[in-house]
KOLRO-855945 format. One record per residue: x negated, z, y negated of N, C-alpha, C in turn; residue in one letter; residue number from 0. Coordinates in Angstrom, 2 decimals, decimal comma. Example, Ala and Ser with C-alpha at 12.3 -4.5 7.8 and 13.67 -1.06 7.14 Angstrom:
     n.px     n.pz     n.py    ca.px    ca.pz    ca.py     c.px     c.pz     c.py  rest   nr
   -13,19     7,80     5,69   -12,30     7,80     4,50   -13,20     7,80     3,30     A    0
   -12,85     7,08     2,25   -13,67     7,14     1,06   -12,90     7,87    -0,03     S    1
This chain:
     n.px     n.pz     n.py    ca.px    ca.pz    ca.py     c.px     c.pz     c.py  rest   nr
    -0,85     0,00     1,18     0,00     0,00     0,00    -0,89     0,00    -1,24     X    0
    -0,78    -1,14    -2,53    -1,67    -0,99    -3,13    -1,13     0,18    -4,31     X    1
    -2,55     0,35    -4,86    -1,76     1,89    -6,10    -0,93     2,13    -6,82     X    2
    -0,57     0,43    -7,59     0,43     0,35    -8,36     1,85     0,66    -7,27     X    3
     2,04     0,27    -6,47     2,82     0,35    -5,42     3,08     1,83    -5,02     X    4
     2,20     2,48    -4,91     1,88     4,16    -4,31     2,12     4,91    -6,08     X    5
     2,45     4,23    -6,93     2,39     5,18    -8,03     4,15     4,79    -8,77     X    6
     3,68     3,90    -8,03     5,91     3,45    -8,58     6,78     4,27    -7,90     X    7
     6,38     4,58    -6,24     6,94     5,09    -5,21     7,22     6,73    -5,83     X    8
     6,08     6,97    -6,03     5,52     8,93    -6,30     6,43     8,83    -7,55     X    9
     6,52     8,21    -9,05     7,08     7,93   -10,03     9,22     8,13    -9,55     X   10
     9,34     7,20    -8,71    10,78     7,12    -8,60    10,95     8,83    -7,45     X   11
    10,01     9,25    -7,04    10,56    10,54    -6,22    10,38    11,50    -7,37     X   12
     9,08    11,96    -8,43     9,14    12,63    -9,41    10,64    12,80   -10,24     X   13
    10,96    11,43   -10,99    12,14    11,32   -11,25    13,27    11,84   -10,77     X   14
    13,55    11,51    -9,62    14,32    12,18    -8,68    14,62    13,68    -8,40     X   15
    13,38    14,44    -8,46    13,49    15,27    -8,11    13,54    16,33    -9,32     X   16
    13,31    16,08   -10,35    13,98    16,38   -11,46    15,09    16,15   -11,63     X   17
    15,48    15,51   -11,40    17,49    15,44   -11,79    17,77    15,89   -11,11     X   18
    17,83    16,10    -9,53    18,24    16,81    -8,32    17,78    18,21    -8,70     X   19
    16,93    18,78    -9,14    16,32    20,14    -9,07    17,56    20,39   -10,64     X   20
    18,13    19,98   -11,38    18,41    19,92   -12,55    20,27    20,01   -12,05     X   21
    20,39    19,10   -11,30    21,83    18,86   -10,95    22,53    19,00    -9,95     X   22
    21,72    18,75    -8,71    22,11    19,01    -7,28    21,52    17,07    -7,10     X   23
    22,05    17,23    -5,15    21,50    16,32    -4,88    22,85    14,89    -5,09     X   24
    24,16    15,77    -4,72    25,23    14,88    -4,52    25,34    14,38    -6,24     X   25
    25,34    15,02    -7,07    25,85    14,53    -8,45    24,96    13,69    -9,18     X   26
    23,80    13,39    -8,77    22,90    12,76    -9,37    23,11    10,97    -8,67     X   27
    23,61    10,25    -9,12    23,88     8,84    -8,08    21,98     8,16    -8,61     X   28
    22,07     6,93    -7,63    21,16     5,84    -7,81    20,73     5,30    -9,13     X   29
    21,81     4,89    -9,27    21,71     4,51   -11,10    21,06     5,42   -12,22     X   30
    21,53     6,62   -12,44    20,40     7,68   -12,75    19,24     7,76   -12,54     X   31
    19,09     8,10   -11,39    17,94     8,23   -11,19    16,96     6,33   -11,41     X   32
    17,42     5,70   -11,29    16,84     4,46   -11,68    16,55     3,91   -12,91     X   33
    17,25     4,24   -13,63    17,69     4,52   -15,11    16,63     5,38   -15,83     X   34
    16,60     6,41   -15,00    15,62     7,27   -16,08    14,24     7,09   -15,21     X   35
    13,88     6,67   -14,53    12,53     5,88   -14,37    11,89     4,82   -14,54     X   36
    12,83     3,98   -15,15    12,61     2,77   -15,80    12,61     1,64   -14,74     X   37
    13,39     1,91   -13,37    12,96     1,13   -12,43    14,11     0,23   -11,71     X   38
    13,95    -1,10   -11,67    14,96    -1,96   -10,66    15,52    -1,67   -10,03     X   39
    16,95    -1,62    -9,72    17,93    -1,00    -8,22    16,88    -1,44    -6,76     X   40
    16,40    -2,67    -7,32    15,88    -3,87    -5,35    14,89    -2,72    -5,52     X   41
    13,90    -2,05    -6,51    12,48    -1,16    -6,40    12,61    -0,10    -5,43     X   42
    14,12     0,60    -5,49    14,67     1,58    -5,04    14,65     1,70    -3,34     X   43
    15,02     0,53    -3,40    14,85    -0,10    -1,49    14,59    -0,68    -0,77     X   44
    13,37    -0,99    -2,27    11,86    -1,33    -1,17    11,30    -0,49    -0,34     X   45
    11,47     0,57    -1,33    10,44     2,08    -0,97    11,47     3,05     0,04     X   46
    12,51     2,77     0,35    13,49     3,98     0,50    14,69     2,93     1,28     X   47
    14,94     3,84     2,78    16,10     2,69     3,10    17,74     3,51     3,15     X   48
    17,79     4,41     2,48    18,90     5,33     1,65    18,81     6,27     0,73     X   49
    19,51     6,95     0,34    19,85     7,87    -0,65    19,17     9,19    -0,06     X   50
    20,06     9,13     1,58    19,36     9,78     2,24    18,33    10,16     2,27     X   51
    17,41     9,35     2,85    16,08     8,89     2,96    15,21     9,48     2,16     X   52
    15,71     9,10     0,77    15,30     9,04    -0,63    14,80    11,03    -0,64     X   53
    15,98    11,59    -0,01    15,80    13,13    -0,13    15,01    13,97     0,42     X   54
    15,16    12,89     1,59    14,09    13,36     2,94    12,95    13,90     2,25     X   55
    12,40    12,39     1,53    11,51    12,50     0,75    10,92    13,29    -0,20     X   56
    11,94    13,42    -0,83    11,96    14,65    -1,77    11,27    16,02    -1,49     X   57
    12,05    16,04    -0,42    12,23    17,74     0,42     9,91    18,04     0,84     X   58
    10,03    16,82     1,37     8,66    16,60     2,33     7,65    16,55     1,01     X   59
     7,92    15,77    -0,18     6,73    15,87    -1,27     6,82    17,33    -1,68     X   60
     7,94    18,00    -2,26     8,36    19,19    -2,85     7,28    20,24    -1,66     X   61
     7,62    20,73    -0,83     6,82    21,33     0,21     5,21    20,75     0,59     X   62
     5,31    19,77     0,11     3,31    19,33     0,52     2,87    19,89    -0,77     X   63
     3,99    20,04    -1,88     2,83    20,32    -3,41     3,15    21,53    -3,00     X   64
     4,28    22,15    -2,88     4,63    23,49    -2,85     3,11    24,67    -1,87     X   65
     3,21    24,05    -0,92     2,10    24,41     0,45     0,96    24,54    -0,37     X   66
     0,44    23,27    -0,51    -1,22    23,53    -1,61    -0,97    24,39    -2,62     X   67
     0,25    24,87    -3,24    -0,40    25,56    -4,60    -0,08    27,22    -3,85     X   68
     0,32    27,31    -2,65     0,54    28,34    -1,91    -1,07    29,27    -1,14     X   69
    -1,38    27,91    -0,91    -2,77    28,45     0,16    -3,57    28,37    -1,43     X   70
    -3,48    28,00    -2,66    -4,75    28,42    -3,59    -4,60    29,87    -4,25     X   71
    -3,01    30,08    -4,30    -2,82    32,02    -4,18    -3,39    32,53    -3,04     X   72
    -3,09    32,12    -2,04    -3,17    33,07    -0,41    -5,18    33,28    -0,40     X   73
    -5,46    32,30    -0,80    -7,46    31,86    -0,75    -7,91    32,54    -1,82     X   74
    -7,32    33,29    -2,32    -8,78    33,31    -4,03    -9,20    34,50    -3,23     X   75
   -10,31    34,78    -3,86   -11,56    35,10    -3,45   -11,74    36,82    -4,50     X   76
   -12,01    37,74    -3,97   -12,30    39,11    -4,23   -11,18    40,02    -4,89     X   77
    -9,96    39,18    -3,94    -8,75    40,21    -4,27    -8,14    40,25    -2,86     X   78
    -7,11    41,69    -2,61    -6,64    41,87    -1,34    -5,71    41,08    -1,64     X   79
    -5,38    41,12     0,04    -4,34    40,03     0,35    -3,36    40,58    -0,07     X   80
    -2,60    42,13    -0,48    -1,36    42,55    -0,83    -1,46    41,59    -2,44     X   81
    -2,40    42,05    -2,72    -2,45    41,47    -4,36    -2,47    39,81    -4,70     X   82
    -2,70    39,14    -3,44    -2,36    38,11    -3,30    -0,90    37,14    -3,22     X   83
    -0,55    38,51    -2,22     0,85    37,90    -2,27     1,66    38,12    -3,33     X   84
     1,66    39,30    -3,97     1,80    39,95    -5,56     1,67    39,00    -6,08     X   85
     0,78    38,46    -6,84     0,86    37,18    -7,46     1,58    36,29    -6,62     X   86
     1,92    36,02    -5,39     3,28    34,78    -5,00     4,21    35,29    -5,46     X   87
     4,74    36,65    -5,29     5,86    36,54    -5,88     6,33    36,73    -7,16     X   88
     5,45    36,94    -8,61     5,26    37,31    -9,53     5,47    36,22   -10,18     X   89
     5,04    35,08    -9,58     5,04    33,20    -9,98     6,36    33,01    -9,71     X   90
     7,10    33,47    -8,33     8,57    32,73    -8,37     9,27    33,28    -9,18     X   91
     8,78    34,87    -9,55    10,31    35,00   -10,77     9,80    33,86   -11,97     X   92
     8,38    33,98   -12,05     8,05    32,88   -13,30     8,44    31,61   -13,43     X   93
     8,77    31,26   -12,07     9,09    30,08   -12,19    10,86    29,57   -12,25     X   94
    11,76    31,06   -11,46    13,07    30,73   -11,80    13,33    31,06   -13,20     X   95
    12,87    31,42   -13,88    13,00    31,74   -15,09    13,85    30,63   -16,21     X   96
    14,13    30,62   -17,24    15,43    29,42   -17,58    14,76    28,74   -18,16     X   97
    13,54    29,23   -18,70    12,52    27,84   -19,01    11,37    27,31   -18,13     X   98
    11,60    27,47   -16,85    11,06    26,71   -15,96    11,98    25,38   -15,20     X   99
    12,60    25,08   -15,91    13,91    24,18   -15,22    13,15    23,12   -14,35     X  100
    12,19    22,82   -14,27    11,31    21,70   -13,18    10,89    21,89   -12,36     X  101
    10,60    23,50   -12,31    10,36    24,17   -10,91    11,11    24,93   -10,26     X  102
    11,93    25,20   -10,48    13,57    26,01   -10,16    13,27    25,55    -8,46     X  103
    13,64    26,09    -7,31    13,43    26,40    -6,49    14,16    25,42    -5,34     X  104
    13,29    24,14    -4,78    14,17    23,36    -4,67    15,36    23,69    -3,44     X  105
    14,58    24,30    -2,55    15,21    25,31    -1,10    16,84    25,63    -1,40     X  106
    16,61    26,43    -2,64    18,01    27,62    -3,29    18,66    26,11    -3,51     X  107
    18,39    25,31    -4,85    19,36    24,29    -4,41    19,92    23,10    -3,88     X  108
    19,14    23,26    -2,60    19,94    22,22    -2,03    20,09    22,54    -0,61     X  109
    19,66    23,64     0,30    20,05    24,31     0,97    21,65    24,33     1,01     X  110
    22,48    24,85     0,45    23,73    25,21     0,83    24,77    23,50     0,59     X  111
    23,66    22,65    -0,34    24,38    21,43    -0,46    24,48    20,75     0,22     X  112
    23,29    20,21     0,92    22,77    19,06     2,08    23,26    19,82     3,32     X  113
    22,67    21,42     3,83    23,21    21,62     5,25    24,18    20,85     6,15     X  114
    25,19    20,80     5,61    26,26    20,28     6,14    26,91    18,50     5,67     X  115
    25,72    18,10     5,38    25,85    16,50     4,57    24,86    15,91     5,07     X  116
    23,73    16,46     5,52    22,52    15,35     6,07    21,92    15,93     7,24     X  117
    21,63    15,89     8,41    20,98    16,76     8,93    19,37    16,24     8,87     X  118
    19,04    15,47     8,68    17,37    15,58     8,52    17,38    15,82     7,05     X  119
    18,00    15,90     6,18    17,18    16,66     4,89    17,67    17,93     5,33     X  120
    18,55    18,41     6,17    18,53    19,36     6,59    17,26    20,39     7,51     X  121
    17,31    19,51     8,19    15,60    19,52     9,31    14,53    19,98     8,23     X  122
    14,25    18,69     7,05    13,21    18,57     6,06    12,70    20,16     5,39     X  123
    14,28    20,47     5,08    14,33    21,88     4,13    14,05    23,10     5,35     X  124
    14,43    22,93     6,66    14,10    24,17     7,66    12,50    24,24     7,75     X  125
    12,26    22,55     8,28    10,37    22,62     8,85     9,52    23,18     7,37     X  126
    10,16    22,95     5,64     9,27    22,98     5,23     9,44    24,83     4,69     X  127
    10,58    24,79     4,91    10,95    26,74     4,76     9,53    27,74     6,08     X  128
     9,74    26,77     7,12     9,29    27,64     7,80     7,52    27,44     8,09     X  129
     6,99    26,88     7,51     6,00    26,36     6,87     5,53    27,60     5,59     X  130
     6,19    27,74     4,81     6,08    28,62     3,52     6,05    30,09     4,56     X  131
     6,77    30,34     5,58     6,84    31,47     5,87     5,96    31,91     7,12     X  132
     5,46    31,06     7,49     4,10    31,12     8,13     3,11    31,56     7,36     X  133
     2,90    31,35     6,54     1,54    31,25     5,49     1,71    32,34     5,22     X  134
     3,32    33,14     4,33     3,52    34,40     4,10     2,76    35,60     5,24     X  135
     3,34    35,12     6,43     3,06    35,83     7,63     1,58    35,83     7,92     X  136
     0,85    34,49     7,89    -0,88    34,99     7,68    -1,46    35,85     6,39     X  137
    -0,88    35,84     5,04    -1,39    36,17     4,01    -0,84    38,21     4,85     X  138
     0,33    38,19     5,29     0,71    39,67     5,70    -0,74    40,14     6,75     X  139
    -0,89    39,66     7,53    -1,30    40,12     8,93    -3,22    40,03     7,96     X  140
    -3,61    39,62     7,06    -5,16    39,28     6,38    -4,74    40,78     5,76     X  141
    -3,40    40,96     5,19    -3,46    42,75     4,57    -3,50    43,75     5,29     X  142
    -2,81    43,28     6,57    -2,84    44,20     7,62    -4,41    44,83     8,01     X  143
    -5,21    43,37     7,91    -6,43    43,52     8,34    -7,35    44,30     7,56     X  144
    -7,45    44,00     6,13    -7,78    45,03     5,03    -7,66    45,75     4,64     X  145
    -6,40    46,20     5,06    -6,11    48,04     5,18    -5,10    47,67     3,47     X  146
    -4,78    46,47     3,08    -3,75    46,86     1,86    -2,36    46,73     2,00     X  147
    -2,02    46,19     3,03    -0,56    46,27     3,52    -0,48    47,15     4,97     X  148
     0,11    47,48     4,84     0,63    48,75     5,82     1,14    47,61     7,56     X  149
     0,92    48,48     8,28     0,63    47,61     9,54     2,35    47,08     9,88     X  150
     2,48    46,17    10,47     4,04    45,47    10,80     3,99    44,48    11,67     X  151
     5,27    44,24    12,12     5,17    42,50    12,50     5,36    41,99    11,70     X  152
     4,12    40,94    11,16     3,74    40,18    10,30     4,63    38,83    10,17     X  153
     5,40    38,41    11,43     6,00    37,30    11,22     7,53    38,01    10,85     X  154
     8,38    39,03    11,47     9,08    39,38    11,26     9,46    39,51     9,83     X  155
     8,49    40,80     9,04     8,47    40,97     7,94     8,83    39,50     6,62     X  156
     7,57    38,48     7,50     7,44    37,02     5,82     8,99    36,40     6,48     X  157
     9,45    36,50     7,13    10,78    36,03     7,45    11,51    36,90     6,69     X  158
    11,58    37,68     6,69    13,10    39,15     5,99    12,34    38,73     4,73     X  159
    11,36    39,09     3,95    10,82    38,78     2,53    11,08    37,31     1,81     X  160
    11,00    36,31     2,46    11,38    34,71     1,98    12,97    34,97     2,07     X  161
    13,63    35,10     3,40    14,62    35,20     3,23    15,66    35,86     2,09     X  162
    15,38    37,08     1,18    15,85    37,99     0,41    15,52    37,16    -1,01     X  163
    13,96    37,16    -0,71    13,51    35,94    -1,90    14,62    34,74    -2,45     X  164
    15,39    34,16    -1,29    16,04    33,10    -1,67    17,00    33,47    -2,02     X  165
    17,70    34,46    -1,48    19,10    35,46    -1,42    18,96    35,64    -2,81     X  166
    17,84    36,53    -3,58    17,85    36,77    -5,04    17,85    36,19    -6,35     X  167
    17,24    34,92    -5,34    17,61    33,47    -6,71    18,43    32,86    -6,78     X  168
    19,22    32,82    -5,62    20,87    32,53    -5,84    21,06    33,58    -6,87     X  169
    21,61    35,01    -6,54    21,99    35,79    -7,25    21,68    35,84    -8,70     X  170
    20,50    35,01    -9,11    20,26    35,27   -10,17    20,98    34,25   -10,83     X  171
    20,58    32,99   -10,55    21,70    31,54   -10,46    23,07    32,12   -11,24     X  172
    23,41    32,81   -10,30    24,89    33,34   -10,69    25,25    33,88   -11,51     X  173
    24,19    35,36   -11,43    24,26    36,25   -13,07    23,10    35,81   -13,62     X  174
    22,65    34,93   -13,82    22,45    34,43   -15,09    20,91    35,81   -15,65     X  175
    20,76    36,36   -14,74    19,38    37,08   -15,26    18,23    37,50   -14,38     X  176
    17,70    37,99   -14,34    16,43    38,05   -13,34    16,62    39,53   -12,51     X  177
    17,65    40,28   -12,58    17,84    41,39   -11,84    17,98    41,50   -10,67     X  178
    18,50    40,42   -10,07    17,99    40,28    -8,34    16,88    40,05    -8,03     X  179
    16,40    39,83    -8,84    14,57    39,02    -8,63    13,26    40,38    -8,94     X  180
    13,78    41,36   -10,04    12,88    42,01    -9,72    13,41    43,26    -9,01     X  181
    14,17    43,53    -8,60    14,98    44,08    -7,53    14,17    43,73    -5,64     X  182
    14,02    42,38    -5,62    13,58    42,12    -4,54    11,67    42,62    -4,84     X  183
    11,47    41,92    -6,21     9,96    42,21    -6,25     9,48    44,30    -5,95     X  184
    10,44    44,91    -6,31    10,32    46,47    -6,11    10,30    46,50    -4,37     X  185
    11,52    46,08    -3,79    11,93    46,13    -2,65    10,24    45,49    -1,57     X  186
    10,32    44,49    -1,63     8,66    43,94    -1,62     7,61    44,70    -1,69     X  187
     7,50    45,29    -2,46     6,44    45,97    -2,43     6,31    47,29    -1,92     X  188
     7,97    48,22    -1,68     7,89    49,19    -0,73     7,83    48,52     0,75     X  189
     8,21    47,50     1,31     7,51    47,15     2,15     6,52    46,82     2,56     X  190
     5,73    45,98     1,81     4,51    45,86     1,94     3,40    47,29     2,28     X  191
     3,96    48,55     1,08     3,27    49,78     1,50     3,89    50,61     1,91     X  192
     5,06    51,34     2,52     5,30    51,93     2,87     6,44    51,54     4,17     X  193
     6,47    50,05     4,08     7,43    49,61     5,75     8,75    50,48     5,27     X  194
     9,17    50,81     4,45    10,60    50,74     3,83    11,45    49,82     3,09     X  195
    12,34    49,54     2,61    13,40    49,24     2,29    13,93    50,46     1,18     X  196
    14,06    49,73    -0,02    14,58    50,59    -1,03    15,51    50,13    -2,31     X  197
């Protein structure tokens, strides 16, 4: 594929995934999104052989950037891993925040939209959820090892923690403020040290 080609492609999913992260996936049609990328309907399906498709896509870029900027928190160098993950979750309230509207959480919305409308962007959003919660679960079990998180099942735990994580950005979605979010960040962190719930 030559670059211009590989940069029209990345261009019409960017696009995309801004209006979708902005609107949902169903309310945003073709034309929009074509429209505000400056690009031909035929461009659309060259690259893409549905709408569908189109999301798949979405879901799979969203989670490959998401993943790398995950393992460059989980990797830095002369901090514990509790304080590691501290900063992951310190970034998602930063990022649901009402002036982060480009990074708003693509999981929270389109999870409850697509489930029952696509099943491979359905698939897309499970493999790349459970992907994020693997990593959680190594960054747990590296604290375990350092003596800064308190000992657990490590996979159990980044499962109940992502999970609540998502639970709280709905909630916030809803009321409209960050009180589920640092609610979970307190809650988080008595687990992390003390294997409670609070």
């Amino acid at each position: 594929m030559k670059k211009d080609t590989k940069e029209t492609r990345q261009h019409i999913l960017d696009t995309g995934y801004k209006l979708i992260v902005s609107k949902g996936f169903s309310s945003v049609g073709l034309t929009e999104i074509l429209q505000s990328a400056g690009v031909p309907k035929g461009s659309f399906y060259y690259y893409f052989k549905s709408k569908e498709q189109f999301g798949e896509e979405i879901i799979s870029n969203y989670f490959r950037e998401y993943l790398v900027a995950l393992e460059n928190i989980f990797q830095l160098r002369g901090s514990s891993a509790y304080n590691r993950l501290m900063e992951y979750w310190q970034r998602w309230i930063e990022t649901q925040s009402d002036s982060c509207v480009d990074q708003k959480c693509l999981v929270v919305k389109l999870s409850a939209e697509v489930a029952d409308l696509s099943e491979p962007m359905r698939i897309a959003l499970l493999n790349g959820s459970s992907q994020v919660v693997q990593r959680i679960a190594q960054c747990i079990e590296a604290g375990i090892d350092d003596g800064s998180i308190v000992k657990s099942n490590a996979a159990v735990t980044a499962d109940f923690l992502y999970n609540m994580w998502l639970g709280a950005t709905l909630m916030s979605k809803l009321q409209r403020n960050a009180d589920g979010l640092q609610q979970a960040m307190r809650t988080t962190t008595s687990i992390l040290t003390n294997n409670t719930v609070t």
